[in-house]
PDB file of N, CA, C and O in Angstrom:
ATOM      1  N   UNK A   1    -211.174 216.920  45.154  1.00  0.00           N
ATOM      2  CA  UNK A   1    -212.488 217.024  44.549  1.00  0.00           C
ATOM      3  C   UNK A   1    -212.720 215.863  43.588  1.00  0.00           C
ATOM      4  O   UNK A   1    -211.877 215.369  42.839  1.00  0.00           O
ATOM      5  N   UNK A   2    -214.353 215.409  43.766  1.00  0.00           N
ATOM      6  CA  UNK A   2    -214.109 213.983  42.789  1.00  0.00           C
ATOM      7  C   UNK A   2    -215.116 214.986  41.429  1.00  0.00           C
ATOM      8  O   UNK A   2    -216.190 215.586  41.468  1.00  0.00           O
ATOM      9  N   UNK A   3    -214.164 214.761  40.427  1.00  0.00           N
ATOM     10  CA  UNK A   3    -214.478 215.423  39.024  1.00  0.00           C
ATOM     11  C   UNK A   3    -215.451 214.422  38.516  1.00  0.00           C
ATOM     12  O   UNK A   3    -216.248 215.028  37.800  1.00  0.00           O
ATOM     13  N   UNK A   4    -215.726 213.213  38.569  1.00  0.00           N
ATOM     14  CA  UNK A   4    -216.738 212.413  38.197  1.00  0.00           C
ATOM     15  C   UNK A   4    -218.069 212.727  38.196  1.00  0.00           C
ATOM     16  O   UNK A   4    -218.861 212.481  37.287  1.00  0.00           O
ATOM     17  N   UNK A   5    -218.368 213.439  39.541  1.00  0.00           N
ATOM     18  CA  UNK A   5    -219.171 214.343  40.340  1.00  0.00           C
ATOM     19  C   UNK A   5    -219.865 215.279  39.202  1.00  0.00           C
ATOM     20  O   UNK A   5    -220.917 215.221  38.564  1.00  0.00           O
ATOM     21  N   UNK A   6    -218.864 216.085  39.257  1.00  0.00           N
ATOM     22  CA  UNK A   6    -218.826 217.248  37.847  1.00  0.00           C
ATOM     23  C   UNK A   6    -219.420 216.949  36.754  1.00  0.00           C
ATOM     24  O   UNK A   6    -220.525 217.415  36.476  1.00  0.00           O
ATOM     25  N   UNK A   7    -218.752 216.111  35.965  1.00  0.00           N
ATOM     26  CA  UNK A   7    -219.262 215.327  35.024  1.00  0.00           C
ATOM     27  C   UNK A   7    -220.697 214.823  34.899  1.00  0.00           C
ATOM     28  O   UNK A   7    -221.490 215.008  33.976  1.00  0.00           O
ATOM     29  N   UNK A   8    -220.813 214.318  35.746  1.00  0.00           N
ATOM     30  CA  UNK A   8    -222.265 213.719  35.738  1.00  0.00           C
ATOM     31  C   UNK A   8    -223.190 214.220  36.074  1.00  0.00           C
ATOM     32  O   UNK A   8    -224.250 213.595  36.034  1.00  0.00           O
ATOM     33  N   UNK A   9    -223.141 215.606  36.557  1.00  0.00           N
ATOM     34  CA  UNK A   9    -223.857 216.769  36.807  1.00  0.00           C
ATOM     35  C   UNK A   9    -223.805 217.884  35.513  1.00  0.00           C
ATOM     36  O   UNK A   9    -224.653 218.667  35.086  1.00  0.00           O
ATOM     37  N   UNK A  10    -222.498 217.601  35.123  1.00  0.00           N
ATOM     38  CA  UNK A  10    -222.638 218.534  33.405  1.00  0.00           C
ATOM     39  C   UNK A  10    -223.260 217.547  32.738  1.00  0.00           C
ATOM     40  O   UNK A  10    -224.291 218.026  32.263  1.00  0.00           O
ATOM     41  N   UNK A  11    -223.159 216.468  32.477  1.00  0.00           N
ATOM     42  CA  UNK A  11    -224.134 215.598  31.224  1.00  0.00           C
ATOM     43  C   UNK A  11    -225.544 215.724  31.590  1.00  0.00           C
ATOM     44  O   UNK A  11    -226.473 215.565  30.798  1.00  0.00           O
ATOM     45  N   UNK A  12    -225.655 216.005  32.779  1.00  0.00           N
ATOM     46  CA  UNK A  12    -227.311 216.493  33.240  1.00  0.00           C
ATOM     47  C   UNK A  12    -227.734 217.927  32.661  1.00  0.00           C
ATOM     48  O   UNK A  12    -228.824 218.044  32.102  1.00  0.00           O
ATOM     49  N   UNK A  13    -227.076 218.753  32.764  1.00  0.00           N
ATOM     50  CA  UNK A  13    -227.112 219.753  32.521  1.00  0.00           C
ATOM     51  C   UNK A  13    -227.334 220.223  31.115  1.00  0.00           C
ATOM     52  O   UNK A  13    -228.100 221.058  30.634  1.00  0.00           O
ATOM     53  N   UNK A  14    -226.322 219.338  30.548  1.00  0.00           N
ATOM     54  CA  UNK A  14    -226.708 219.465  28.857  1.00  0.00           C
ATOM     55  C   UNK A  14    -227.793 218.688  28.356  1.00  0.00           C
ATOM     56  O   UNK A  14    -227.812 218.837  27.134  1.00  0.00           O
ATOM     57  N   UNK A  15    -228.614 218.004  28.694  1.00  0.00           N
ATOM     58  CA  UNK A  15    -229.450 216.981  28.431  1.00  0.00           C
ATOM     59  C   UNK A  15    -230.511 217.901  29.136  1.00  0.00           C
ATOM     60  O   UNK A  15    -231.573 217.700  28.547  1.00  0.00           O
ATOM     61  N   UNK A  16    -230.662 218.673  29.975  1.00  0.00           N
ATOM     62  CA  UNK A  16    -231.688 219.076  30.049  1.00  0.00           C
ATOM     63  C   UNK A  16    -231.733 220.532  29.335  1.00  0.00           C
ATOM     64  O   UNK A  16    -232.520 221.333  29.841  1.00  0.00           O
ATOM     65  N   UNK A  17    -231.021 220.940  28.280  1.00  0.00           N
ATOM     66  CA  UNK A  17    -230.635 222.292  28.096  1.00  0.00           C
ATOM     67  C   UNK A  17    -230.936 222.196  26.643  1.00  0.00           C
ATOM     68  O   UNK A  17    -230.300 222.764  25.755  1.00  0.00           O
ATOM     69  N   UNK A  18    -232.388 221.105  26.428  1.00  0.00           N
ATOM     70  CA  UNK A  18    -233.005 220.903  25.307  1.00  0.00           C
ATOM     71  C   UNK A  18    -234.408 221.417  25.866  1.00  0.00           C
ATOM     72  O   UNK A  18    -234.967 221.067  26.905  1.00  0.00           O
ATOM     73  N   UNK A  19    -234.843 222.360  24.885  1.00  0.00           N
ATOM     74  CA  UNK A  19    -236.503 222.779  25.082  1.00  0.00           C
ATOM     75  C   UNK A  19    -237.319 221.388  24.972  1.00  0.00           C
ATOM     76  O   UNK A  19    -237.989 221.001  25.929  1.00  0.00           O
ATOM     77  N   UNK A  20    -237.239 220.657  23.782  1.00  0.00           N
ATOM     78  CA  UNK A  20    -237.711 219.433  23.930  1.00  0.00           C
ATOM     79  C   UNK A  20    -237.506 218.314  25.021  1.00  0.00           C
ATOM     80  O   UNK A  20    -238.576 217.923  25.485  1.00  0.00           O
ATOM     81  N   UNK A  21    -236.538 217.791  25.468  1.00  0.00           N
ATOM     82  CA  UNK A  21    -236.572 217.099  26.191  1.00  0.00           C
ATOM     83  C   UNK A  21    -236.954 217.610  27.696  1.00  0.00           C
ATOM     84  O   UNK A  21    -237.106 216.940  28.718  1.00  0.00           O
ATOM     85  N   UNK A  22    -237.058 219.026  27.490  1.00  0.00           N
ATOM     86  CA  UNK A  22    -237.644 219.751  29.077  1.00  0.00           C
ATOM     87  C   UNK A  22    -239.243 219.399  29.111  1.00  0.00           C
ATOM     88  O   UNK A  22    -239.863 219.060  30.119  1.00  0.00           O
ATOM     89  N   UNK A  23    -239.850 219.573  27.609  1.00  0.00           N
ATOM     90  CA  UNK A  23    -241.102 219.518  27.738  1.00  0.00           C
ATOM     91  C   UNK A  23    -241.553 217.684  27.499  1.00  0.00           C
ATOM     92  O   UNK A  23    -242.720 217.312  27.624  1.00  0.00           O
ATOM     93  N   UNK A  24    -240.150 216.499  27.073  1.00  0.00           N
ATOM     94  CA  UNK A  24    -240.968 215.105  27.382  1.00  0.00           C
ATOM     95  C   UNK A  24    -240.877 215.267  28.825  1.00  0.00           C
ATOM     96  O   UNK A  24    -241.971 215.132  29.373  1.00  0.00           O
ATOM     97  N   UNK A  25    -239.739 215.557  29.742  1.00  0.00           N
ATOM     98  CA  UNK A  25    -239.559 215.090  31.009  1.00  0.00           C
ATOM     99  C   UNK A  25    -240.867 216.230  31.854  1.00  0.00           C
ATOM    100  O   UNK A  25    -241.375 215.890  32.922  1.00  0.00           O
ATOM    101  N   UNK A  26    -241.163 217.280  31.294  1.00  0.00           N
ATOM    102  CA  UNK A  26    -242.698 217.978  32.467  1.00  0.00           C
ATOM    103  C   UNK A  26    -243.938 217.094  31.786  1.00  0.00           C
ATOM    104  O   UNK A  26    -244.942 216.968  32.486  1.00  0.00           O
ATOM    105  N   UNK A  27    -243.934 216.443  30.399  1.00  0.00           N
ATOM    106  CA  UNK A  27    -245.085 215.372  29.703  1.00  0.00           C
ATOM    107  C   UNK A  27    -245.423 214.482  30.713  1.00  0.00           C
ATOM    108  O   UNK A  27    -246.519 214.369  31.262  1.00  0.00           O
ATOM    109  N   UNK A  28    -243.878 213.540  31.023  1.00  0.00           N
ATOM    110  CA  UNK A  28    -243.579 212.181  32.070  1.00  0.00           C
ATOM    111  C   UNK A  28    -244.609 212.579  33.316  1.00  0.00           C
ATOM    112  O   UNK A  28    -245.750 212.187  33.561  1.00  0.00           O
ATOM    113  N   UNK A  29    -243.959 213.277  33.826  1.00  0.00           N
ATOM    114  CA  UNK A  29    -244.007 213.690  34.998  1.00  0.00           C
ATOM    115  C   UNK A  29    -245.373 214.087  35.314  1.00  0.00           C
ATOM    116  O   UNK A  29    -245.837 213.856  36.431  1.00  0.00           O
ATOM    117  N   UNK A  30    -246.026 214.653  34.430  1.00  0.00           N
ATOM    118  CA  UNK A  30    -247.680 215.025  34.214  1.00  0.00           C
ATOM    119  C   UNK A  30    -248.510 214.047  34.440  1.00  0.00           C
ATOM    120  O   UNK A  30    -249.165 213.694  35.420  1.00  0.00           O
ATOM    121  N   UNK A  31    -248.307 213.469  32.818  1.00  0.00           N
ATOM    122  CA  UNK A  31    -249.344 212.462  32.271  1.00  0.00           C
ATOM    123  C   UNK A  31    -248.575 211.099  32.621  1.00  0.00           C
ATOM    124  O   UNK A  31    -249.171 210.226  33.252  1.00  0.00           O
ATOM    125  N   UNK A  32    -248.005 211.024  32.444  1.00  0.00           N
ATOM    126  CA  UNK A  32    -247.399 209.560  31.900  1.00  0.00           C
ATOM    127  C   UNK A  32    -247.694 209.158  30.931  1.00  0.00           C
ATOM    128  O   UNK A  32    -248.034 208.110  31.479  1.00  0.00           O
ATOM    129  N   UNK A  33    -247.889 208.990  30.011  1.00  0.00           N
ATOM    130  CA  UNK A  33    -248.231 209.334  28.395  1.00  0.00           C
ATOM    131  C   UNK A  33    -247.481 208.119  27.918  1.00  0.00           C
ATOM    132  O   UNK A  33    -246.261 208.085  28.074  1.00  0.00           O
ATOM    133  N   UNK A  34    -248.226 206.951  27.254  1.00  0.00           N
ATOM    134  CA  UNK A  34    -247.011 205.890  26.407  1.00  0.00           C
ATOM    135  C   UNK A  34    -246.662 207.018  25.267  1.00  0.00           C
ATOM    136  O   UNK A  34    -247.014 208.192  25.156  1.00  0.00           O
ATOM    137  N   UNK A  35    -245.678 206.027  24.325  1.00  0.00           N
ATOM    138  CA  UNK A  35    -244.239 207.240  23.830  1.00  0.00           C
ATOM    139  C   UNK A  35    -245.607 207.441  22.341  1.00  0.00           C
ATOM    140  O   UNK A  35    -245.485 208.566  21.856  1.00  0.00           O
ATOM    141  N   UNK A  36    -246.291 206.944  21.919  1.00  0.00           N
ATOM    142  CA  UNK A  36    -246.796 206.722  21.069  1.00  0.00           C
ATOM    143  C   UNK A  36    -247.816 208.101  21.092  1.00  0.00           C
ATOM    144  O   UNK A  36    -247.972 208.757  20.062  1.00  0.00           O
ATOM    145  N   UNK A  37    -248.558 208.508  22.502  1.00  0.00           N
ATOM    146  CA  UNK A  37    -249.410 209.765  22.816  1.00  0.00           C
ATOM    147  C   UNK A  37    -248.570 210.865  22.959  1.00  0.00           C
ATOM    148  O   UNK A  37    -248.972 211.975  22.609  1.00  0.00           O
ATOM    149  N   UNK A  38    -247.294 210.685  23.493  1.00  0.00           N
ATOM    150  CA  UNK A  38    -246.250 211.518  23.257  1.00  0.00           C
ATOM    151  C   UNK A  38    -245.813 212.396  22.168  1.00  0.00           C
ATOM    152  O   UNK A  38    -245.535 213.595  22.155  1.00  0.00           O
ATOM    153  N   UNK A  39    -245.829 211.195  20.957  1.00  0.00           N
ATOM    154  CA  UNK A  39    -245.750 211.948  19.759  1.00  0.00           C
ATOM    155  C   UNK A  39    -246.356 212.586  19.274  1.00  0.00           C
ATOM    156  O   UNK A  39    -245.914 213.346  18.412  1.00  0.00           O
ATOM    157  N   UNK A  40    -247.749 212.548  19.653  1.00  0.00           N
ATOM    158  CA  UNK A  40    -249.081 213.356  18.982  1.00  0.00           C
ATOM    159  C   UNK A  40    -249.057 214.354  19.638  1.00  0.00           C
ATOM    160  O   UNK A  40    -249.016 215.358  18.926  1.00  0.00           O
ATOM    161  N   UNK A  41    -249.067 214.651  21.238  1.00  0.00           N
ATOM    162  CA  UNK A  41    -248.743 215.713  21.997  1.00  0.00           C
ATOM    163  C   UNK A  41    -247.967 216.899  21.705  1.00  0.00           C
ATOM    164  O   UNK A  41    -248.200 218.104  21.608  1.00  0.00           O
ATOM    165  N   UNK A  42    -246.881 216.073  21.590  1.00  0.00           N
ATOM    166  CA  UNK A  42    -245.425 216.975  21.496  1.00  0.00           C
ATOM    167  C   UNK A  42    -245.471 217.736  19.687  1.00  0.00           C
ATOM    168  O   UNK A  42    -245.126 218.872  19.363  1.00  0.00           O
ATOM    169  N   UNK A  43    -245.888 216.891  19.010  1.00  0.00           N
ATOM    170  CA  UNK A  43    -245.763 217.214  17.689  1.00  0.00           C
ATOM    171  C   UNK A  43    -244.255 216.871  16.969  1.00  0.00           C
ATOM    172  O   UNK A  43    -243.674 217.396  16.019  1.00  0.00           O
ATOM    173  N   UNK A  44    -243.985 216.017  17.652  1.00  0.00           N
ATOM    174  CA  UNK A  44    -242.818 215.293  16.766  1.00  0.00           C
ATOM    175  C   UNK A  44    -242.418 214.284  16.326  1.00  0.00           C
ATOM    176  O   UNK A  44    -243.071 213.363  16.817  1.00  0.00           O
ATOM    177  N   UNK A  45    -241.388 213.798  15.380  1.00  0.00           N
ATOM    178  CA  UNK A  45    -241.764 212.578  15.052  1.00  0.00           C
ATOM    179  C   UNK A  45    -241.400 211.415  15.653  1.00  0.00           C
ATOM    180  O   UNK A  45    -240.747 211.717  16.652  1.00  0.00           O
ATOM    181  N   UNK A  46    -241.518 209.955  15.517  1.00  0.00           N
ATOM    182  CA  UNK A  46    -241.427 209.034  16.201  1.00  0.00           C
ATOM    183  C   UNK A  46    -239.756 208.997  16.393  1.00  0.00           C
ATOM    184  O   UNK A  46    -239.259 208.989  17.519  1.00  0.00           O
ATOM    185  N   UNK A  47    -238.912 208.974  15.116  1.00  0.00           N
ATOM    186  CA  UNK A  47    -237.573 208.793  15.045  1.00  0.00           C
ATOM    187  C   UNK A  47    -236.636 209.878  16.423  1.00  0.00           C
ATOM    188  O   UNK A  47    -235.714 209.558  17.173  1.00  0.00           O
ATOM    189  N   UNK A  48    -237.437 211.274  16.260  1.00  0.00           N
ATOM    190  CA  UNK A  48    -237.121 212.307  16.846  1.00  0.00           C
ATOM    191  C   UNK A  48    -237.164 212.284  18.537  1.00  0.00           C
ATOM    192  O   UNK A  48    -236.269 212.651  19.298  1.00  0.00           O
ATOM    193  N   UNK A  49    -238.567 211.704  18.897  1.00  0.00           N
ATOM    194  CA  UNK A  49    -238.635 211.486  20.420  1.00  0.00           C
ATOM    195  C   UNK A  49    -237.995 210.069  20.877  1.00  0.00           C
ATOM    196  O   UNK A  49    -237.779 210.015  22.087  1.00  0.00           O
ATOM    197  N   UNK A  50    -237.541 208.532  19.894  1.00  0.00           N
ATOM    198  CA  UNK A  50    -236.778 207.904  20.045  1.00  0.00           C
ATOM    199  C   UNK A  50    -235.543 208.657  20.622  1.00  0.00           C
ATOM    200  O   UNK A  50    -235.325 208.560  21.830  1.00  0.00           O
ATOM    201  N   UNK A  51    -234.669 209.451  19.780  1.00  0.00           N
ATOM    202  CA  UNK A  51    -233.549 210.375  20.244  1.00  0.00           C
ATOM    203  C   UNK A  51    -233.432 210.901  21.114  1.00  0.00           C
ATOM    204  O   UNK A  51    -232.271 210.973  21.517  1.00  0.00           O
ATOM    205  N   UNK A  52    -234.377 211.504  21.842  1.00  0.00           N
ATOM    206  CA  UNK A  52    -234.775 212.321  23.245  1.00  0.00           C
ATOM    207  C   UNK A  52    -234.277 210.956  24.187  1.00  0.00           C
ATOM    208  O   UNK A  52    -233.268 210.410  24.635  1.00  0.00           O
ATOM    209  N   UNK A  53    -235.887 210.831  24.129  1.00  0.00           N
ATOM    210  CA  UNK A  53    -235.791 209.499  25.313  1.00  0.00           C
ATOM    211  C   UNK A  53    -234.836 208.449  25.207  1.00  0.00           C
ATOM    212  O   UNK A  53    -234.924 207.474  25.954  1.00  0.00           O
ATOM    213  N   UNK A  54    -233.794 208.561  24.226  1.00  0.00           N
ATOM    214  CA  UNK A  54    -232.701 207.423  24.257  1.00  0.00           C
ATOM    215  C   UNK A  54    -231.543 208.379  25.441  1.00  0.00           C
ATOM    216  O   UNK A  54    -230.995 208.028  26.486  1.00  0.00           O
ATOM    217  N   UNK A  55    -231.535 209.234  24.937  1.00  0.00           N
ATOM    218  CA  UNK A  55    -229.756 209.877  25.469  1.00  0.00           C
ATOM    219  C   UNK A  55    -230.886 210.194  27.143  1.00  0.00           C
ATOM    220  O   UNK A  55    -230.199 210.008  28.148  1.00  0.00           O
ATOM    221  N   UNK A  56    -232.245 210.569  27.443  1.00  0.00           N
ATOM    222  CA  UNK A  56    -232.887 210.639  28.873  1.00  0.00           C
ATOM    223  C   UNK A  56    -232.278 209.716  29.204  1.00  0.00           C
ATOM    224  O   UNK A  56    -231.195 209.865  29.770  1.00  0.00           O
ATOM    225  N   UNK A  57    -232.743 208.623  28.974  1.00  0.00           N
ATOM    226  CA  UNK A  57    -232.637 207.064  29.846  1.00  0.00           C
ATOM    227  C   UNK A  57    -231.115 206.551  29.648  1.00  0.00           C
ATOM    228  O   UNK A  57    -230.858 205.576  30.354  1.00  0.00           O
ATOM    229  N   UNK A  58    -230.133 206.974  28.891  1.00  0.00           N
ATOM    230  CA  UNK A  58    -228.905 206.874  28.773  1.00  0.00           C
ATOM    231  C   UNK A  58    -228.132 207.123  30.095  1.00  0.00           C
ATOM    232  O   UNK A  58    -227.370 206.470  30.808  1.00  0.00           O
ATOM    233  N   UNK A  59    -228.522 208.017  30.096  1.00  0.00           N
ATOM    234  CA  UNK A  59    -227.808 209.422  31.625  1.00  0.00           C
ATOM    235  C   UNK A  59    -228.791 209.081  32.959  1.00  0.00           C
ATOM    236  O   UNK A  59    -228.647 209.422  34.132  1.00  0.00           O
ATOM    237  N   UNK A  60    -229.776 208.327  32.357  1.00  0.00           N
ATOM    238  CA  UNK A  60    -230.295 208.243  33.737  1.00  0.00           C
ATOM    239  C   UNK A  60    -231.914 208.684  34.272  1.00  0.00           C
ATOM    240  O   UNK A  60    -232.764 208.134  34.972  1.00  0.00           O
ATOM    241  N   UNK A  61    -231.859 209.414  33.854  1.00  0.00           N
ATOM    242  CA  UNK A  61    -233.452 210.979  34.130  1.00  0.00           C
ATOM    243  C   UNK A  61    -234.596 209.862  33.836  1.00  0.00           C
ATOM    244  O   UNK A  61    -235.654 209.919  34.462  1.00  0.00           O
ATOM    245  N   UNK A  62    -234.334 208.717  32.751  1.00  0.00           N
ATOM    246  CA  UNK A  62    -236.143 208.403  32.786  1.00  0.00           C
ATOM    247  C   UNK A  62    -235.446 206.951  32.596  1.00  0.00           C
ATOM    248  O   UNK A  62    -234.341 206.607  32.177  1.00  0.00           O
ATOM    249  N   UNK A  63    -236.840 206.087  33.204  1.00  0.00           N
ATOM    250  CA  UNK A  63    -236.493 204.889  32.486  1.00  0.00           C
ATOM    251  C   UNK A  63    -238.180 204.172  31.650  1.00  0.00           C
ATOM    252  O   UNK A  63    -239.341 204.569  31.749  1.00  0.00           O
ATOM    253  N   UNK A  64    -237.665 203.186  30.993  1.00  0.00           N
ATOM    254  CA  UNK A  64    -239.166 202.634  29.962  1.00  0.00           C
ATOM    255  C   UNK A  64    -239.524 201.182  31.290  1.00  0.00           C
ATOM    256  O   UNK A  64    -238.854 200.539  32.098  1.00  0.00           O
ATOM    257  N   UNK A  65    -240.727 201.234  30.920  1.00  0.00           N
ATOM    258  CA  UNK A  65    -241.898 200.032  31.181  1.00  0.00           C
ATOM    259  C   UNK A  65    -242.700 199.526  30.205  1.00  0.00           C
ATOM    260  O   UNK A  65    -243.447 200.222  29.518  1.00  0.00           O
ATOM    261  N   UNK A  66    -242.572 198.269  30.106  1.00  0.00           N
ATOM    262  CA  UNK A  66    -243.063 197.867  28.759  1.00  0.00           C
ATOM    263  C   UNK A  66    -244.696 197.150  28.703  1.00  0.00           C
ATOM    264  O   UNK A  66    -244.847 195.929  28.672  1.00  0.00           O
ATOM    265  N   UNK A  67    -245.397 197.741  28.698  1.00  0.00           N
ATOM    266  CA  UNK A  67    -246.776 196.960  28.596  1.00  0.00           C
ATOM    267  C   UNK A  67    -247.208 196.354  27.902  1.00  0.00           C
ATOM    268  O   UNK A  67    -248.342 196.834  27.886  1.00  0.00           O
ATOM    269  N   UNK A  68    -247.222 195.287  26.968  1.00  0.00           N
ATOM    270  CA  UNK A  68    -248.125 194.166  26.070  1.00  0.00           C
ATOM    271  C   UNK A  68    -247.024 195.390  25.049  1.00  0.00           C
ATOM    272  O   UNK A  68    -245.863 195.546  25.427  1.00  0.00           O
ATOM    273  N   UNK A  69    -247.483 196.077  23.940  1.00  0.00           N
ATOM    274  CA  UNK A  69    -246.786 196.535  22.634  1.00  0.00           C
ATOM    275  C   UNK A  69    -246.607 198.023  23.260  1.00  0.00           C
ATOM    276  O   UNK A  69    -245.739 198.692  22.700  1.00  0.00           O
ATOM    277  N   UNK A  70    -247.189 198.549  24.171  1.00  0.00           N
ATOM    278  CA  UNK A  70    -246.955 200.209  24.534  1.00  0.00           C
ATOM    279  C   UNK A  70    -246.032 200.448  25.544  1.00  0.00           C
ATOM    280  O   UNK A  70    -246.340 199.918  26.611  1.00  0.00           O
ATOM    281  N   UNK A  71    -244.750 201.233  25.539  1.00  0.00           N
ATOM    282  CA  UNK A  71    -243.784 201.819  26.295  1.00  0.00           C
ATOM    283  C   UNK A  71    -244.190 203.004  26.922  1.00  0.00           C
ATOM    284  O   UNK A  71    -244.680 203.985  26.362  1.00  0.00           O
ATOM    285  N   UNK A  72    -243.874 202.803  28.562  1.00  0.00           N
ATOM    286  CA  UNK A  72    -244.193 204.138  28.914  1.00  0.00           C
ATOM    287  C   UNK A  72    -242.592 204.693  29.675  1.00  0.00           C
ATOM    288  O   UNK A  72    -241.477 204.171  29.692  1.00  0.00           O
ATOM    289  N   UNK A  73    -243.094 205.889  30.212  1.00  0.00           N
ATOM    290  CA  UNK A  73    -241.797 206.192  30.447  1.00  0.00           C
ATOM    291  C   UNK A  73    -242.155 206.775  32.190  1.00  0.00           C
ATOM    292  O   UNK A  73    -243.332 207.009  32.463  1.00  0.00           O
ATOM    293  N   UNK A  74    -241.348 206.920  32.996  1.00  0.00           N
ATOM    294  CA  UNK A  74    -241.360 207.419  34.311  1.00  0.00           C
ATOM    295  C   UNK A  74    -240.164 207.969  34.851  1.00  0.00           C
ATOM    296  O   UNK A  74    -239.196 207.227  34.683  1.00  0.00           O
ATOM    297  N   UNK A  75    -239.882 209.223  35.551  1.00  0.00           N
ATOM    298  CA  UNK A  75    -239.005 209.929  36.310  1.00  0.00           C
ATOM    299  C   UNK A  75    -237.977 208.683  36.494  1.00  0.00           C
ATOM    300  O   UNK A  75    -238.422 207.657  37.009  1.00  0.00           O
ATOM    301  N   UNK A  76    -236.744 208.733  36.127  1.00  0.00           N
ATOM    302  CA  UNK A  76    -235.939 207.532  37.927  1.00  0.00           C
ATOM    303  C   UNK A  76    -235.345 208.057  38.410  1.00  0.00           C
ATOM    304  O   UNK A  76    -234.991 207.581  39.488  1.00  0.00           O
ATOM    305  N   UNK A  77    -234.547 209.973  37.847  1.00  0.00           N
ATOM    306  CA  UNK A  77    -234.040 210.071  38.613  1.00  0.00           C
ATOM    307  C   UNK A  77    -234.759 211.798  39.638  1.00  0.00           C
ATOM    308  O   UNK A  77    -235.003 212.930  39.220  1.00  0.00           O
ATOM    309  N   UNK A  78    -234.832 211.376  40.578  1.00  0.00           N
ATOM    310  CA  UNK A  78    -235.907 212.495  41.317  1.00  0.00           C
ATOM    311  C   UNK A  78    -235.314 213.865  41.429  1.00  0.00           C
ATOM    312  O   UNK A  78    -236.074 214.829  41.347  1.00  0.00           O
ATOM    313  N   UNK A  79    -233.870 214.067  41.631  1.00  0.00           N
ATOM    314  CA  UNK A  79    -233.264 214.966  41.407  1.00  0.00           C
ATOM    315  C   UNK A  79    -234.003 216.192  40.122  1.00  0.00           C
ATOM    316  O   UNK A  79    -234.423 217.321  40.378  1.00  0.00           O
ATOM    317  N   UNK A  80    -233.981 215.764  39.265  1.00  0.00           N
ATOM    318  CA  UNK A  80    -234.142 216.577  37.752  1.00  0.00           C
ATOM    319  C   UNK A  80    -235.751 216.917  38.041  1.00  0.00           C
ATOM    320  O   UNK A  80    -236.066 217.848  37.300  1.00  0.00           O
ATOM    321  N   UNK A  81    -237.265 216.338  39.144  1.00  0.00           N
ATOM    322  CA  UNK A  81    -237.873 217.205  39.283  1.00  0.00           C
ATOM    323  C   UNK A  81    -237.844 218.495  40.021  1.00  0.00           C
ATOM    324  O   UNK A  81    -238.445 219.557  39.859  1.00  0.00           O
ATOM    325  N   UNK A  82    -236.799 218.005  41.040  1.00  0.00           N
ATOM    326  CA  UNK A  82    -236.639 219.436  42.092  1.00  0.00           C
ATOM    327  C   UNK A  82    -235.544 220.708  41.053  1.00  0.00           C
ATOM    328  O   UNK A  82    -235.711 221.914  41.230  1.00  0.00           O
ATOM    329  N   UNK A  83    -234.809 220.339  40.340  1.00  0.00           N
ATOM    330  CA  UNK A  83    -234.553 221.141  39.366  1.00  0.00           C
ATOM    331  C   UNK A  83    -235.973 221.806  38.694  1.00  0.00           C
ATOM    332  O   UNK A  83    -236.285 222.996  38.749  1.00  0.00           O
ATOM    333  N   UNK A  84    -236.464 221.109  38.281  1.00  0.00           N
ATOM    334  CA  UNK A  84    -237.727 221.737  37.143  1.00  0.00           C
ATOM    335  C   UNK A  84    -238.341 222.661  38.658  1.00  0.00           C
ATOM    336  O   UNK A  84    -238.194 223.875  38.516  1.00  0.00           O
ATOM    337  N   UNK A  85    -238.725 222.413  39.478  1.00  0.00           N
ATOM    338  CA  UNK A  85    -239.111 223.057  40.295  1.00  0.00           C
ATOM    339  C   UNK A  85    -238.527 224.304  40.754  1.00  0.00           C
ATOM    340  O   UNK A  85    -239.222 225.291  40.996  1.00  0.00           O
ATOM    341  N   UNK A  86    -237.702 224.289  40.836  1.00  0.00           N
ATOM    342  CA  UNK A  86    -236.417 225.802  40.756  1.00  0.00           C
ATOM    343  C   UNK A  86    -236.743 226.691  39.606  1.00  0.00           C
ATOM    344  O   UNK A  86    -236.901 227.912  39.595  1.00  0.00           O
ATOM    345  N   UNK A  87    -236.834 225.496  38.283  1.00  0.00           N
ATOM    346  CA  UNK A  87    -236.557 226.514  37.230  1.00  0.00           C
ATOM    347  C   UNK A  87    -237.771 226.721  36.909  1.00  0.00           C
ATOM    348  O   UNK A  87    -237.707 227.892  36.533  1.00  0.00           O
ATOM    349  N   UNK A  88    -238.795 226.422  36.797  1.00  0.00           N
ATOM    350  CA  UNK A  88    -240.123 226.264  36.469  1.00  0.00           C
ATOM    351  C   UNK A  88    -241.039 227.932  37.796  1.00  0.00           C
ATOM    352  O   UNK A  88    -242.047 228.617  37.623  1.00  0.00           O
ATOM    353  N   UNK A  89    -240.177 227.907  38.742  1.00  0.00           N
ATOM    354  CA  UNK A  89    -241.115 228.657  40.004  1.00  0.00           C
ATOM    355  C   UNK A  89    -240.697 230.669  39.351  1.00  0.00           C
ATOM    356  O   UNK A  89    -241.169 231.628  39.963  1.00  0.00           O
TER     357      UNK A  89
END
């Protein structure tokens, strides 16, 4: 058995086993929202959704696009919507 496997399916697991980061990654996935409408949305602070979307895009689940001064964010990894779809139905 390759335990790597494991692993990288538990760091998914814990990363999504945040109420917050469940509700940036159904935000993403919605709107597409730069991180800046995000914050007003979500109701949190800038430092706070930095933290989210750092350890997301760390592991993989989102990555940034940078437009003139506004960051947006998008799905990369497609897996984690068919999850939300399981857990969400």
């Amino acid at each position: 058995m390759r335990t790597d496997k494991f692993e990288e399916n538990a760091l998914l697991f814990k990363a999504l086993a945040h109420p917050t980061r469940l509700q940036i990654i159904t935000l993403i996935r919605e709107k597409r929202p730069c991180v800046k409408n995000m914050e007003g949305i979500l109701g949190i602070s800038q430092p706070n959704l930095s933290q989210h979307l750092s350890l997301l895009r760390n592991i993989g689940v989102v990555e940034a696009k940078r437009e003139g001064n506004q960051v947006w964010y998008q799905i990369k990894n497609k897996q984690v919507l068919k999850l939300l779809d399981v857990l969400f139905q």
